[in-house]
Structure formats: structure tokens, C-alpha cells
C-alpha positions in Angstrom: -23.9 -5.9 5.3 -20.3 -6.8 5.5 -18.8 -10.3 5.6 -18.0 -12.2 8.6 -13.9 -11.9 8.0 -14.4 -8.4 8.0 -16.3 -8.2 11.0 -13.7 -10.3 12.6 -11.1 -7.8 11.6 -12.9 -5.1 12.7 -12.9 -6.6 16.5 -9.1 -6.4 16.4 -9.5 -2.5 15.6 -9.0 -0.3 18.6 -12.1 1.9 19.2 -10.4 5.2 20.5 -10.3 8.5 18.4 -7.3 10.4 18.1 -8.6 13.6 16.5 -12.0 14.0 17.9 -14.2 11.7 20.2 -17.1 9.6 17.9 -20.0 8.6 18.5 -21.4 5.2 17.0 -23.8 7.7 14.8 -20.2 8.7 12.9 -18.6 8.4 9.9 -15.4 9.1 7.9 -15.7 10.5 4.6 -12.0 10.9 2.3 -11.7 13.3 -0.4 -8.6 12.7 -2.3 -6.9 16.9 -2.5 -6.2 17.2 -6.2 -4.3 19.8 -7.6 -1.3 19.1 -5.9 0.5 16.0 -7.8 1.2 14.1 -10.9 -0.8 11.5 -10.1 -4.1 13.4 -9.7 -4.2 14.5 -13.5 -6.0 12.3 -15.6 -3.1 12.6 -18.2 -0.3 11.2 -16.1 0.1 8.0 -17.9 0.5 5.4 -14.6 2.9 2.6 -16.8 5.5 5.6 -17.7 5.4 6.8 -14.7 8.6 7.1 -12.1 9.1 9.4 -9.1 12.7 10.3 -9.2 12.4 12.0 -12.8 9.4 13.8 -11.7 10.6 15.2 -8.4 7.8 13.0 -6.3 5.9 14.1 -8.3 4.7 17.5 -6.5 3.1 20.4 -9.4 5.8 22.8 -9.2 3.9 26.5 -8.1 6.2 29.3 -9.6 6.2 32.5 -8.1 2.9 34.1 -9.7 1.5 30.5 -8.9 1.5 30.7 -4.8 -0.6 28.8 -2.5 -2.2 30.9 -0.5 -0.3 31.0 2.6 2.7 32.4 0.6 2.5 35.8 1.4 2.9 35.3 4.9 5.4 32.5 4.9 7.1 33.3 2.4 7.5 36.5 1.1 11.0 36.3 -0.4 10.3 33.5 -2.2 13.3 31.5 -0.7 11.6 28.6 0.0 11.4 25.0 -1.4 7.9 23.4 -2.8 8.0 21.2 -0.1 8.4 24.0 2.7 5.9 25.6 0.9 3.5 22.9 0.4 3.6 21.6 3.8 3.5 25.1 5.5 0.3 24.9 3.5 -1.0 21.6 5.1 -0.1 23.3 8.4 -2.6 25.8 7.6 -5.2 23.9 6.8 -5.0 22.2 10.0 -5.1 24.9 11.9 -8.5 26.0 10.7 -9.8 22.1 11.5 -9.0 22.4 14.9 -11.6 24.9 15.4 -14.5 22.0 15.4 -12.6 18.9 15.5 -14.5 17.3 12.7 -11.6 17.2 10.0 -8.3 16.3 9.4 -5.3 16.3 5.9 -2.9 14.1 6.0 -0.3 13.8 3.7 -0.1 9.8 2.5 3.5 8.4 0.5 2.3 5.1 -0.4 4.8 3.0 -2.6 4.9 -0.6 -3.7 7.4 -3.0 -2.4 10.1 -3.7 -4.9 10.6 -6.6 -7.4 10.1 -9.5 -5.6 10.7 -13.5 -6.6 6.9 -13.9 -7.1 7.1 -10.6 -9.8 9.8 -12.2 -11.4 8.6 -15.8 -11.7 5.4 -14.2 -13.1 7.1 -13.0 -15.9 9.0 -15.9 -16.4 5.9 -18.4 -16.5 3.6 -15.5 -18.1 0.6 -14.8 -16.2 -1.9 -17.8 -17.4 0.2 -20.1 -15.8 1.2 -18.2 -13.1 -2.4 -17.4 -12.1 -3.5 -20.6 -12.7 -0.4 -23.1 -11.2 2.9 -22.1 -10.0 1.5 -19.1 -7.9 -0.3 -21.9 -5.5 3.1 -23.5 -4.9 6.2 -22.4 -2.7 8.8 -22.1 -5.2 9.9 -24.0 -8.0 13.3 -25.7 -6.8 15.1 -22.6 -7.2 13.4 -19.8 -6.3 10.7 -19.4 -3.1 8.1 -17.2 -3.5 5.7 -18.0 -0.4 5.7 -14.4 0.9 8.4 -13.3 -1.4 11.2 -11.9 -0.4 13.1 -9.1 -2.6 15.2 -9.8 -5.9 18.5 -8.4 -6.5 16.4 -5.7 -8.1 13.8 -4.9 -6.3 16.7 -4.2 -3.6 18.6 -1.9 -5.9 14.6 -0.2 -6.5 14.7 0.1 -2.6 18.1 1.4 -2.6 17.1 4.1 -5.3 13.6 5.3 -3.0 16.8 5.4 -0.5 19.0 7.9 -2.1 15.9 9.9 -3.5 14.6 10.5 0.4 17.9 11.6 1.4 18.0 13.9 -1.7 14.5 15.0 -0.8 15.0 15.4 3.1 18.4 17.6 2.7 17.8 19.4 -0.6 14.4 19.8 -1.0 13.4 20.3 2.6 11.1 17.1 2.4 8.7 17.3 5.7 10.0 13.9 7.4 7.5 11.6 8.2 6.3 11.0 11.5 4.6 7.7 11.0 5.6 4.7 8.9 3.5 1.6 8.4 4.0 -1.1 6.7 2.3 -4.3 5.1 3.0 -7.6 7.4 4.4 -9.4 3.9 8.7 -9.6 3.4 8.5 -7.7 -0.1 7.3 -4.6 1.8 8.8 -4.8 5.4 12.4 -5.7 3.5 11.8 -2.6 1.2 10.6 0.0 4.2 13.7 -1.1 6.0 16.2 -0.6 2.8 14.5 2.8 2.3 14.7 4.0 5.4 16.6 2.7 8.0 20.4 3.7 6.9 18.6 7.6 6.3 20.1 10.0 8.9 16.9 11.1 10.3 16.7 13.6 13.1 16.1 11.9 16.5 12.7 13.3 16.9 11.6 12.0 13.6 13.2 8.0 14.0 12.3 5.4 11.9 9.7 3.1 14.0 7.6 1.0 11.6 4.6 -0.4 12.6 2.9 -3.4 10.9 -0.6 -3.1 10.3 -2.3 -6.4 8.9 -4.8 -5.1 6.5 -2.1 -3.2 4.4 -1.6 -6.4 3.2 -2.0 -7.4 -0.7 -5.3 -8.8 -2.0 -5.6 -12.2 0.0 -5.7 -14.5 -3.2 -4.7 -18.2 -3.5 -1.4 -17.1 -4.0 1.1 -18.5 -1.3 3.4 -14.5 -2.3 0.1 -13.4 -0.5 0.3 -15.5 2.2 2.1 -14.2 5.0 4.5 -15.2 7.8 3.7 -16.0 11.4 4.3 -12.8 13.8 7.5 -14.9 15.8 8.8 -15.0 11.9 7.8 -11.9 10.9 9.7 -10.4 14.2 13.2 -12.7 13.6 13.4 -11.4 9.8 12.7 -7.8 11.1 13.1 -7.4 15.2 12.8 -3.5 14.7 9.4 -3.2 13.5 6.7 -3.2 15.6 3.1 -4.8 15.6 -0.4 -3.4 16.0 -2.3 -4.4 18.7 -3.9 -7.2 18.6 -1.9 -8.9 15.9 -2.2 -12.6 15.5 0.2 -15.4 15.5 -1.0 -16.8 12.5 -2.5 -15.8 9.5 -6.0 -16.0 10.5 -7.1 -14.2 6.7 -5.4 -16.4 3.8 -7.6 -19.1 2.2 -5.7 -20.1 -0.1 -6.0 -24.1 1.0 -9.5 -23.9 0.7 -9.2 -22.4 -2.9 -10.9 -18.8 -1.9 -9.6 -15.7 -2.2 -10.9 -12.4 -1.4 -13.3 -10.0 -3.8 -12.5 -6.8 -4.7 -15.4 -5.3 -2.6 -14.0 -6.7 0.5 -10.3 -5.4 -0.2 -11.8 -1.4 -0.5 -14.1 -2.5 2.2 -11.0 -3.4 4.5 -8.8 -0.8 2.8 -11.5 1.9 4.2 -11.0 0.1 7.6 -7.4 0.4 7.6 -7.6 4.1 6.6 -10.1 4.7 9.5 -7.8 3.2 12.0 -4.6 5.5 10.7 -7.0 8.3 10.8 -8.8 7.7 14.4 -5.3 6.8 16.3 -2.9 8.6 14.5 -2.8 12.8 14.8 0.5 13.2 13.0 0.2 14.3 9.6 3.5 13.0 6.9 2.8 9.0 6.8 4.5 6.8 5.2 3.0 3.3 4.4 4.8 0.3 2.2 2.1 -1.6 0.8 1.2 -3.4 -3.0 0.2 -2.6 -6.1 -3.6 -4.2 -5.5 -4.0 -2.7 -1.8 -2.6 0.9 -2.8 -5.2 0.6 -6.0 -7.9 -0.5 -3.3 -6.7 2.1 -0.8 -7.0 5.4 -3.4 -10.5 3.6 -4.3 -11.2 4.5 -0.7 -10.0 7.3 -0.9 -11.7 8.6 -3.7 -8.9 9.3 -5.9 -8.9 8.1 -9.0 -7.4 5.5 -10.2 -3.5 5.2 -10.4 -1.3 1.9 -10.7 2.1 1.6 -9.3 4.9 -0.7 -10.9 7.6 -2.2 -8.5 9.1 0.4 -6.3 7.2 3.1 -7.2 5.7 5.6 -4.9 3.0 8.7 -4.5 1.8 11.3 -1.8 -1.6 11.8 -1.6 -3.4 14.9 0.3 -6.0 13.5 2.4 -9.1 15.2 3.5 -10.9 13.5 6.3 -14.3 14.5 7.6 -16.8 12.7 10.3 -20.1 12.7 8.9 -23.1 11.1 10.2 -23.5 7.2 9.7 -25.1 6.5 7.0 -27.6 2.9 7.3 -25.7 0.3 5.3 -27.8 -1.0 2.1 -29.3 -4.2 2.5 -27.3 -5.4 -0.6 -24.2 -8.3 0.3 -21.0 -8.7 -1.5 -19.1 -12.0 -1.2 -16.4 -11.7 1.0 -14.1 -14.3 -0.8 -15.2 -16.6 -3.7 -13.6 -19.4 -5.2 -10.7 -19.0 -7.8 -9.8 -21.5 -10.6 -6.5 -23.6 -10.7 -5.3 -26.3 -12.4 -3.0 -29.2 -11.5 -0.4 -28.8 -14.2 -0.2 -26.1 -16.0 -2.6 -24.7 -17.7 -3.0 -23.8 -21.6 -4.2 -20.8 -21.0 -6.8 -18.5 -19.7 -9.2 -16.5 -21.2 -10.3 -12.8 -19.1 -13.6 -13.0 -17.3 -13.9 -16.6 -17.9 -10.4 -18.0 -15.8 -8.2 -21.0 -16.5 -8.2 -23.6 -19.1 -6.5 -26.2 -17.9 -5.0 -29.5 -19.8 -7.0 -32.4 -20.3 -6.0 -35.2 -18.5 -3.8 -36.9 -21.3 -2.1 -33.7 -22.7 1.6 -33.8 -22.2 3.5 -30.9 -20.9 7.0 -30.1 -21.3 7.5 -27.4 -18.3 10.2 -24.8 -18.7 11.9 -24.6 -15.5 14.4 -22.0 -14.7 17.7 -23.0 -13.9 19.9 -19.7 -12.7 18.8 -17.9 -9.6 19.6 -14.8 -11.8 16.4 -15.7 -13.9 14.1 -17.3 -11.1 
């Protein structure tokens, strides 16, 4: 059964398929395409991992190792991966559209950059972040209610930037012909720095849309909080909005101390990813989003899993087939639950048990940072 928030949600979805008419009686089922990139191979350690060293991270096919469209395509062997790769795509597409019932899509999801709320997390360490400063605006110095970029997680932007033009012109890079984006700063402010000074072809612009549920793990945090839709459109009057999206934040609840379970972020993550896949036939998709929503997002997606740092960015080949409805289990999950804080902080917290906050006569002496450089 899922939870009333998510059956709210769900009423904002539009109903139409793009790729095939549905009945009620269907389903979307995602296999994650492995074989294809870093990220798929169990031995790709995730905390060492960076996109620009490894070429975005496509397995580079040599000439004995074709795919096998090569023949055809290519028979000279002049071609890039990437031509390769996506005439590849191309094929398989062309054998779906015999019965309509499935679809690949090739997903580039990367995290926003460094934001104010990353950095004040290491500068507080995470017990006290969790537990304290992440439930107020800012500290004086810095803000961090939906948290805008730092100086570096503008220059991690900048670099995504300059490795998409490298990409598009060298490499032969399909452009994409979607972008979407998380309704939060962090990740509009880096989809616009990525993309927005590229010299894209006229048929292939840069028109972002936001999509609400690409939106972080809704947690007491006020980073994860976002901005109403008139201040959302004054900090970025280019990007576009779903339909249906509201004024307010109709989804943070943070004041009432709740924040959302990990069974209802995949559970919304697969609802986002049926949306993109019912309304949207174009195949190369961009789509800025967060470390905790991409993790939730492959989880949907059947890949396994793969975290991002800040800036950081994957493609994922995406098989999508309609199967028949399966009856939901009688089982419930908790939609959102309530999570600790304290109201000083804390002196420490301990996994899987939360915060242990100060007794009411403990003194603290709060380290407060003084140079915008460090918070």
C-alpha cells in the first residue's frame, strides 16, 4: 500500500504514455544494461571514483571487441565509442518499435556540486550536523536552507562544463535531448553552469525542466527544503516547471520533525522514472539530482549500488519494459518517521541508535566559523 504523500504525488503525475498506450493492468519494469560502464563493475571503487580521468566512464571496445552493429556502421573503424555506442542504442530501438512494449534510454545522472550545507557538514562533523545545525538556516555566515553552490562546487560545475564540450566535439558525445533537474539551488545552479555557456546545436538547446521528485531525500534538513516556484523561477527564469508544480513545498516536514524513509524515496524515485519514461520518447537524458535520490533512483533501477561525491556523474543504459501489474502486497512501509535532534549540540551519535544530546546542565563551547572561505 503506499503512503498517503505518495498518493498525493502521484495525482500531480500526468497519465498519458509516450511510447505506447497503457492500460491500468500495466507496469514498468527497469533493467539496469551492464556491460557498458565503469560503474556497472563491482570493482569500480565508488569513493575513487571521477569521470574526467575515466573518459565518462564508457568500457572502451577495441577493434576485435565490436558491438554488434559494427560491421554495418562501421566498417573502417573510424568511429568514436560514443558514435559507436549510441549507433548501438539506435539499434536497439529499432527492434522495440516492432511491439511497442520496450524502450533504452541512456540516463547521465550527476550530483550537484559542493554546496554550503556539504561544507558546513564537514566543518561541524556529521553528529552535530545531523543532529543540530542541519535544522537551522545558517549559522551567521553561511545559509544553507536549500544551499546554494560554494566557490567549489562552482569550479566542480565548471569542470562537468569543459569535459561536455570536450566530449560533444572530440568524442562525438550524442547530445542530450532532455534535461531535468532537481527543484533544489545546488542542482539547478550546477545544470545551468554545466550547460548553458555549451555551444549546442539549435536542435539540441538546453531547456531544463524541473521535476519535484528528483529532489533529495526529504529529511529535517532545511538544505532539503526547497524554494517556492515564484523563487525558484527569479533565481533561474530559464528553466521550466512540470505540470502541476506547486507554489509551496507541499512535501518537507521538517517542522514537524519527520522526514521521509528510504522505502518511500525508491518508491517515488520509481515514480519519477515512470513519468520520464511514459512522457518522454527521446533517448540521451540528462538529469541533475543528489547523492541520496541518484542512490534511490539506480535502486529503482536495478543497478547496483554506486555513490557519487560532489560533482560527480554516470550514464546508465536503461531497459524499460511494460509488464502486467502485479497486486501490491498487503505489507505498509512508513512514509516518513520521526528523526532525532537536539537543541544544542549534541555529543555525539551513535549508528542505528541516533543522537545523544547534552544534558541540560552540560556546557558547550560552539566552534563557529568565522571566514566565508571556511563556512
Amino acid at each position: 500500500m503506499k503512503s498517503s504523500l505518495l498518493s498525493a504525488v502521484l495525482a500531480l503525475v500526468p497519465t498519458a504514455i509516450a511510447w505506447k498506450e497503457v492500460s491500468s493492468c500495466d507496469d514498468i519494469k527497469y533493467t539496469s544494461v551492464t556491460g557498458f560502464f565503469l560503474q556497472d563493475d563491482p570493482n569500480t571503487n565508488p569513493s575513487t571514483f571521477d569521470y574526467v580521468r575515466k573518459k565518462f566512464p564508457i568500457i572502451t571496445r577495441k577493434i576485435l571487441e565490436t558491438y554488434p552493429t559494427d560491421a554495418k556502421f562501421d566498417p573502417h573503424h573510424k568511429k568514436t565509442q560514443w558514435q559507436r555506442f549510441a549507433n548501438y542504442v539506435d539499434s536497439l530501438n529499432d527492434e522495440c518499435k516492432k511491439d511497442r512494449k520496450t524502450t533504452y534510454k541512456v540516463l547521465f545522472m550527476g550530483r550537484h556540486g559542493e554546496g554550503w550545507h556539504n561544507a558546513a557538514e564537514t566543518f561541524y562533523g556529521t553528529p552535530a550536523w545531523n543532529c543540530y545545525w542541519a535544522e537551522l538556516d545558517g549559522n551567521g555566515t553561511a545559509t544553507w536552507a536549500d544551499a546554494q553552490l560554494t566557490a567549489n562546487g562552482i569550479a566542480q560545475a565548471s569542470k562537468a562544463n569543459a569535459y561536455y564540450k570536450s566530449r560533444f566535439e572530440q568524442e562525438k558525445l550524442p547530445y542530450f535531448q532532455s534535461y531535468y533537474s532537481s527543484p533544489l539551488k545546488r542542482c539547478i545552479q550546477t545544470a545551468n553552469v554545466t550547460f548553458a555557456t555549451l555551444n549546442l546545436p539549435h536542435s539540441h538547446p538546453f531547456k531544463p525542466t524541473i521535476k519535484e521528485l528528483f529532489r533529495e531525500s526529504i529529511s529535517i534538513h532545511t538544505c532539503d527544503r526547497r524554494s517556492t516556484k515564484t523563487q525558484i523561477h527569479a533565481f533561474a527564469p530559464h528553466f521550466l516547471f512540470e505540470e502541476g508544480f506547486s507554489e509551496d513545498d507541499l512535501l518537507w516536514r521538517g517542522n514537524e520533525d519527520e522526514g521521509e524513509t528510504s522505502a518511500h524515496q525508491v518508491a517515488r524515485s520509481k515514480t519519477v522514472m515512470d513519468d520520464v519514461f511514459s512522457h518522454d520518447d527521446n533517448t540521451w537524458i540528462s538529469i541533475t539530482s543528489h547523492s541520496g535520490e541518484i542512490g534511490s533512483i539506480l535502486t529503482a533501477l536495478n543497478h547496483q549500488a554506486f555513490s557519487l561525491n560532489t560533482g560527480q556523474i554516470i550514464p546508465v543504459l536503461v531497459k524499460a519494459e511494460l509488464v502486467q501489474h502485479t497486486v501490491e502486497p498487503t505489507t505498509t512501509y512508513a512514509g516518513f518517521t520521526t528523526e532525532p535532534t537536539c537543541k544544542s549540540p549534541p555529543l555525539t551519535s551513535i549508528s542505528g541508535q541516533g543522537c545523544v544530546c547534552a544534558t541540560a546542565t552540560t556546557t558547550f563551547t560552539t566552534a563557529k566559523a568565522t571566514l566565508k572561505g571556511e563556512l
